[in-house]
C-alpha positions in Angstrom: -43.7 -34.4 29.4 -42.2 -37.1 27.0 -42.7 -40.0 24.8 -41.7 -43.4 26.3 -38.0 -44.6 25.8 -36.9 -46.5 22.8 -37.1 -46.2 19.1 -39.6 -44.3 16.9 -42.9 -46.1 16.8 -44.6 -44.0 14.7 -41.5 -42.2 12.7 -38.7 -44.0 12.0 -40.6 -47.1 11.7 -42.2 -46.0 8.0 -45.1 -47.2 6.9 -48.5 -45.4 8.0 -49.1 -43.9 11.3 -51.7 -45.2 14.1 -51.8 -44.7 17.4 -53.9 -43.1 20.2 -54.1 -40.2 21.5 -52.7 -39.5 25.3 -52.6 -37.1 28.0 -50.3 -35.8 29.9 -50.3 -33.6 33.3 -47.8 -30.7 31.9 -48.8 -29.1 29.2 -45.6 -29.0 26.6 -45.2 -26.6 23.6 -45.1 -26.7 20.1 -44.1 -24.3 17.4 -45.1 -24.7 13.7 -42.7 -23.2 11.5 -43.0 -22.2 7.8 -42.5 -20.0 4.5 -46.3 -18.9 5.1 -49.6 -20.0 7.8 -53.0 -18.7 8.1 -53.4 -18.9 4.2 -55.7 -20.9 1.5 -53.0 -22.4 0.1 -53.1 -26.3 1.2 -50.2 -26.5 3.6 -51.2 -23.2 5.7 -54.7 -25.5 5.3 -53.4 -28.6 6.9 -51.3 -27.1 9.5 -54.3 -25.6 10.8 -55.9 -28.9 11.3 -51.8 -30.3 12.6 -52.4 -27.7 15.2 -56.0 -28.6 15.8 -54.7 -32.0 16.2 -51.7 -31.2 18.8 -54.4 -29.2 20.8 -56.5 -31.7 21.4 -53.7 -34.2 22.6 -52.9 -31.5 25.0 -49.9 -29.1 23.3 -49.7 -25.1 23.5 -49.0 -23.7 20.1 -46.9 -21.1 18.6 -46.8 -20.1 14.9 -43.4 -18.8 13.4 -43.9 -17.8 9.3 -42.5 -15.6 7.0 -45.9 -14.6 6.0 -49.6 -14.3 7.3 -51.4 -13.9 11.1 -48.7 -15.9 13.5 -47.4 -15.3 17.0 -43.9 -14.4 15.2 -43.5 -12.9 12.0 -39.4 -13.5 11.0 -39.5 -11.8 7.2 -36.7 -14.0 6.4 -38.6 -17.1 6.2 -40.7 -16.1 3.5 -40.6 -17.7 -0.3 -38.9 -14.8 -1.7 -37.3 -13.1 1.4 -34.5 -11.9 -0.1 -32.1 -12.7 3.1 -33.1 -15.3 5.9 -33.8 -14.4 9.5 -30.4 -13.9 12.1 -29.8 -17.4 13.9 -30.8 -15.5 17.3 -34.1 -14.4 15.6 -35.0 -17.9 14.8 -33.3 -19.2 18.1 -35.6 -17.1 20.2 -38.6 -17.5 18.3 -38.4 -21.4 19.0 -36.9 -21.3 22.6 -40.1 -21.5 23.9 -40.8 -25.0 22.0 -40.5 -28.7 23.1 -41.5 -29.5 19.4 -40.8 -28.0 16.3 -43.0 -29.1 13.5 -41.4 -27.7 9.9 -44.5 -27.5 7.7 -42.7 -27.9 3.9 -40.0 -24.9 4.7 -37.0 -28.3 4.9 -39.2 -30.0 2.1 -39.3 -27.6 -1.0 -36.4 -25.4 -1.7 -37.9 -22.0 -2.0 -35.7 -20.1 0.5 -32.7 -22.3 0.8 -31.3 -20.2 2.8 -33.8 -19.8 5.7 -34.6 -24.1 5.1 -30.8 -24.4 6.1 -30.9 -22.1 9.6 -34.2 -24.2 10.3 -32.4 -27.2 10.0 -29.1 -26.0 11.8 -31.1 -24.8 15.0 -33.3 -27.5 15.2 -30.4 -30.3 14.9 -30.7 -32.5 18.1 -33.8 -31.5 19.2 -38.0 -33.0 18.6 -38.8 -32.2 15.6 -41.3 -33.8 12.8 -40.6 -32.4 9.0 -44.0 -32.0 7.7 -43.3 -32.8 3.6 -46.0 -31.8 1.5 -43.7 -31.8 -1.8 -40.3 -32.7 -2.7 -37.8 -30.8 -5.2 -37.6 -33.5 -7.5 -41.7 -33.3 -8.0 -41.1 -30.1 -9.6 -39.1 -30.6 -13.3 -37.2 -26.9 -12.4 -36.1 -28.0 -8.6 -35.3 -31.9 -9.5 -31.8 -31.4 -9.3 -31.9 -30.0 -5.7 -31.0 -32.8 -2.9 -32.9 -34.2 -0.2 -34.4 -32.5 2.8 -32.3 -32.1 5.8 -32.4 -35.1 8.3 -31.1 -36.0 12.1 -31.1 -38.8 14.3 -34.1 -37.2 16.8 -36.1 -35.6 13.5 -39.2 -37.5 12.1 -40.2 -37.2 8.7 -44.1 -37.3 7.7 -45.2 -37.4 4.1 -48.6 -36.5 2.7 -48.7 -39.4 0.5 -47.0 -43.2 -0.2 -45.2 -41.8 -3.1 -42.8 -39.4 -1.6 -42.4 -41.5 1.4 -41.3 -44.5 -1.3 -38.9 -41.5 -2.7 -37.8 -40.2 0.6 -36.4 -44.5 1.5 -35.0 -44.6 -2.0 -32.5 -41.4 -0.8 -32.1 -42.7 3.0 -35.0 -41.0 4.6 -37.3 -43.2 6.4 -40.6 -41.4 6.9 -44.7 -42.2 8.0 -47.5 -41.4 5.4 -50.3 -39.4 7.2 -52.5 -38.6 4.9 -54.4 -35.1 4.9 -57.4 -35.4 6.9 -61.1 -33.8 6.7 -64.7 -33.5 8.6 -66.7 -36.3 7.0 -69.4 -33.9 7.7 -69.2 -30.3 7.1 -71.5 -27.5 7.9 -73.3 -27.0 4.9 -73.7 -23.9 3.3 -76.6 -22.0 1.1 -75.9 -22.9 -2.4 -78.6 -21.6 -3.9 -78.3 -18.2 -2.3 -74.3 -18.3 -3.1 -75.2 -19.4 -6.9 -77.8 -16.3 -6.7 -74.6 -14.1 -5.4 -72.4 -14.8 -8.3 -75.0 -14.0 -10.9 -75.5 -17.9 -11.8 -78.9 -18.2 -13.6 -81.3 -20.9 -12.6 -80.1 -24.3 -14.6 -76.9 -23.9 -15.2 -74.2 -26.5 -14.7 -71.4 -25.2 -12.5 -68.2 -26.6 -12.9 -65.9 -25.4 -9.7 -62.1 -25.7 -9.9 -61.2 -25.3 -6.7 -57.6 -24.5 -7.2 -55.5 -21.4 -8.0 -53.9 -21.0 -11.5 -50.9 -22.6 -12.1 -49.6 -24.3 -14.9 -49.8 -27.9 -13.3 -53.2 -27.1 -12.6 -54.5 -27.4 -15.7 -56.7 -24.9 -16.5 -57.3 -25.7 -20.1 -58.5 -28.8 -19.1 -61.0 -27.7 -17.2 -62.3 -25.3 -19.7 -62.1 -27.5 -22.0 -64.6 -30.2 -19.8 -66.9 -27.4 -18.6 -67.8 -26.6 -22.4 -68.7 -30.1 -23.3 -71.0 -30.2 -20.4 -72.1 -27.2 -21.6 -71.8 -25.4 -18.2 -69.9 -22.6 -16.4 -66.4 -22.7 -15.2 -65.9 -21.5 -12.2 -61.5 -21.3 -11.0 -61.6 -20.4 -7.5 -58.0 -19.4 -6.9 -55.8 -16.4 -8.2 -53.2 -16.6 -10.8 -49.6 -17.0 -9.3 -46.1 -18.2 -10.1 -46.2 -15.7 -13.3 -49.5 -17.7 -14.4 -51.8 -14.5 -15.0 -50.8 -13.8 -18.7 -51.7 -17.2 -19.3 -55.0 -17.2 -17.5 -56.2 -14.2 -19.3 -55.2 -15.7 -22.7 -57.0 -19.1 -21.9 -60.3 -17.2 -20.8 -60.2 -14.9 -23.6 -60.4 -18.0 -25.7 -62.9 -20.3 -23.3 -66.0 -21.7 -25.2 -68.4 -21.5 -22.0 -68.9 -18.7 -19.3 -66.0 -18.2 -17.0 -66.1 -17.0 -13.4 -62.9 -16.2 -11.5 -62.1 -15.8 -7.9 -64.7 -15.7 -5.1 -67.1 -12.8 -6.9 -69.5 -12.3 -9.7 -66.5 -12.5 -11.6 -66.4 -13.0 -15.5 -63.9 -12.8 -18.1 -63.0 -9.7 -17.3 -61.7 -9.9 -13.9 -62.2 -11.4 -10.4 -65.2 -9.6 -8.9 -65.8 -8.4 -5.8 -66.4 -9.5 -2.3 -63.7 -12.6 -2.6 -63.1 -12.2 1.3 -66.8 -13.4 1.7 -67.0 -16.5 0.3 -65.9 -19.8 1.8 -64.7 -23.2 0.5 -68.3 -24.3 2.0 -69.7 -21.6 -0.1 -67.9 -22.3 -3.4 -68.5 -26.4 -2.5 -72.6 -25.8 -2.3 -73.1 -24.0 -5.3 -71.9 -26.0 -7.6 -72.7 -29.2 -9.6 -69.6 -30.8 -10.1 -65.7 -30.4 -9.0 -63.4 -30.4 -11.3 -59.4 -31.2 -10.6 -57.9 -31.9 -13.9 -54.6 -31.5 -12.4 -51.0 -32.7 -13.7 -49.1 -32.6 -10.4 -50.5 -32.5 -6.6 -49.0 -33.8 -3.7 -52.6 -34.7 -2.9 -55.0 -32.5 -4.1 -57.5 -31.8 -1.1 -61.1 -31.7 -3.7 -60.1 -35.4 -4.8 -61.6 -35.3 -0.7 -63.3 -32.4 0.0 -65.6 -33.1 -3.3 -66.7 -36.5 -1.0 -67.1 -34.8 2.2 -69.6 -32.0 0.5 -71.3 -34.3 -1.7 -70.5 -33.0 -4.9 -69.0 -35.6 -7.9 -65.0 -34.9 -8.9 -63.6 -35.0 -12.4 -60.3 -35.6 -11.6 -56.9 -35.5 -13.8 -54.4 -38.5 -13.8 -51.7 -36.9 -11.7 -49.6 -40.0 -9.7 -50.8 -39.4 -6.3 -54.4 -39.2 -7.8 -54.3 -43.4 -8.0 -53.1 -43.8 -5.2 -55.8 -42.1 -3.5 -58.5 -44.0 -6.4 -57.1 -47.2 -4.5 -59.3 -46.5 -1.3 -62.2 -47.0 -3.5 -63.8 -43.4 -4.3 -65.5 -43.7 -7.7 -64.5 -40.6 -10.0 -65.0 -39.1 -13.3 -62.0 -38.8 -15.9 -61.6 -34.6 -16.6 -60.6 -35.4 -20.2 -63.9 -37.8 -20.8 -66.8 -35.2 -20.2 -69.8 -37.4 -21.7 -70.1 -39.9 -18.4 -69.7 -36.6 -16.2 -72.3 -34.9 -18.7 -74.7 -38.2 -18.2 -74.6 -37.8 -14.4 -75.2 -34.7 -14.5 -78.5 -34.9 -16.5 -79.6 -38.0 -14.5 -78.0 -38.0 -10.7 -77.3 -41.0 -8.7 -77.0 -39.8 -5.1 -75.8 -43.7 -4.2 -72.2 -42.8 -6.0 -72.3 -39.7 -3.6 -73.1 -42.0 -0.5 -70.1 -44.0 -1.5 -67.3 -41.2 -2.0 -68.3 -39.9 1.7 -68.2 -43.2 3.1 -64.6 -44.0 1.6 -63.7 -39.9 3.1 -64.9 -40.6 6.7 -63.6 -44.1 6.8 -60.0 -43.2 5.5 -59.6 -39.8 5.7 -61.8 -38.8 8.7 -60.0 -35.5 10.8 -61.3 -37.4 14.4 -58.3 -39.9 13.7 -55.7 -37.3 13.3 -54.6 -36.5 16.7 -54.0 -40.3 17.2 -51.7 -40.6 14.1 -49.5 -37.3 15.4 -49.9 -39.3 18.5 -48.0 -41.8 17.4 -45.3 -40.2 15.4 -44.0 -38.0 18.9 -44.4 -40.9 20.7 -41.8 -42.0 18.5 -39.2 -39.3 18.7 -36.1 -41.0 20.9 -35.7 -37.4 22.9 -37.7 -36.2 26.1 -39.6 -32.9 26.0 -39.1 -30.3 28.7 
């Protein structure tokens, strides 16, 4: 199997990605490489629905991660492996693959090492770099170059803005932006709300994110108490962040749940396995994402697709996403959240899962991917 002759279409041509999806007699291979997969954290997230994506325009897929449930586990090319994987590792772990599709492991430098063999043994061959964030987005890593690039690679971005970045340094790229179900499978809020211990009435404020300083949590606490509701953080403390998370709940002025359980200010409750994002979605009010930084910030979408209204911080990629039309709340002006809240209009929720399915609707991913391959100037097989 291969793309048509000529230049890249959908890659190297920037700009954002269209196409239709095609299918092919053989049935090629391709292998998703990165730090972690199979996780809740946003790229392990969207590579799941990359994969979905390549399955349904007729690719076999491999997994290759430092971390979580893959076909092959190489240590090495975890965040903090202390050494990277041998090149023959690597080498044999991708012979199998006509494609290699990097998911943020050539974008972010957090194994430099391991990004470096991944570049080295996939010179010269397919391969599409996946950037969900850069190392100048983060203030400590802005002094670190570029990712990697070849003639035969193509580069997608998760937003405009780091494609506009990636042209300033040389790197022409497509914007594919992440993708969702328009209409997910609902879930029983009011049996997940009785779960958690959440009396009848009470506004709850989900933060759907872990805890992190560019995260904001003090924002969101500080929005759920002038509502006068309960602020529920979904995600665990990383990056050093606990110390900080304890102090800031210690201190909330509303009731606090953490993680996936009954928690409370005391911990994160049990049963976190249990509950999904369709779960946490249902039971509450209102989303909050009060955010500094994200390279997108999947509830600015997900809060559309399930209904719920967003609160939502003034990180850069946040207007861009605003420009599609989606009508949000400001997280640090809590009265015109509060007045929604005490007097719904279900036509603003109409409008935000409208703007989702029409720009942002999963059905048209295949045909974007679709487009970038077709693009690659190499033959597969």
């Amino acid at each position: 199997m291969g793309p048509p002759p000529g230049g890249r279409a959908g890659g190297r041509a920037g700009g954002r990605a269209g196409g239709r999806a095609h299918v092919e007699c053989d049935v090629p291979t391709a292998a998703l490489v990165s730090f972690r997969l199979g996780g809740s954290d946003g790229v392990s997230i969207e590579a799941e629905k990359w994969a979905g994506a390549l399955r349904r325009l007729g690719w076999r897929l491999i997994t290759v991660a430092g971390s979580g449930p893959v076909d092959t586990k190489l240590d090495g090319l975890a965040m903090d492996a202390p050494a990277p994987p041998s090149r023959g590792e690597l080498i044999d772990a991708l012979a199998p693959a006509d494609l290699v599709v990097v998911e943020n492991l050539c974008s972010l430098p957090l194994n430099p090492l391991a990004a470096a063999l991944v570049a080295m043994v996939c010179a010269g061959r397919p391969t599409v770099l996946h950037h969900h964030d850069l190392p100048w987005q983060r203030p400590h890593l802005a002094h670190l170059p570029p990712p990697p690039d070849d003639p035969v690679w193509a580069h997608v971005t998760i937003n405009e803005l780091s494609r506009r970045e990636l042209a300033l340094r040389g790197i022409i790229a497509t914007t594919i932006y992440n993708s969702f179900d328009p209409d997910p499978v609902a879930a029983d809020g009011g049996g997940v709300r009785e779960a958690l211990g959440v009396p009848p009435g009470t506004r709850l404020l989900l933060q759907p994110t872990r805890a992190l300083a560019r995260k904001n949590v003090a924002g969101g606490l500080a929005l759920a108490t002038a509502v006068g509701g309960t602020y529920w953080l979904l995600g665990p403390a990383e990056d050093g962040y606990g110390p900080e998370l304890d102090r800031l709940v210690a201190g909330a002025g509303c009731p606090v749940l953490l993680g996936a359980g009954a928690g409370s200010a005391a911990g994160t409750g049990a049963g976190a396995g249990a509950l999904t994002i369709a779960d946490a979605y249902a039971a509450c009010d209102a989303v909050l994402l009060p955010s500094t930084w994200e390279g997108f910030g999947n509830p600015s979408v997900e809060s559309a697709t399930y209904r719920r209204p967003l609160a939502i911080g003034p990180y850069p990629v946040a207007a861009e996403l605003a420009a599609f039309g989606f009508r949000w709340f400001d997280s640090a002006e809590p009265f015109p959240l509060a007045a929604w809240l005490d007097d719904p209009d279900t036509e603003l929720l109409d409008h935000n899962q409208r703007v989702a399915r029409e720009h942002f609707n999963l059905a048209d991913l295949p045909g974007r991917l679709a487009a970038v391959i077709e693009g690659l100037p190499a033959h597969f097989g």
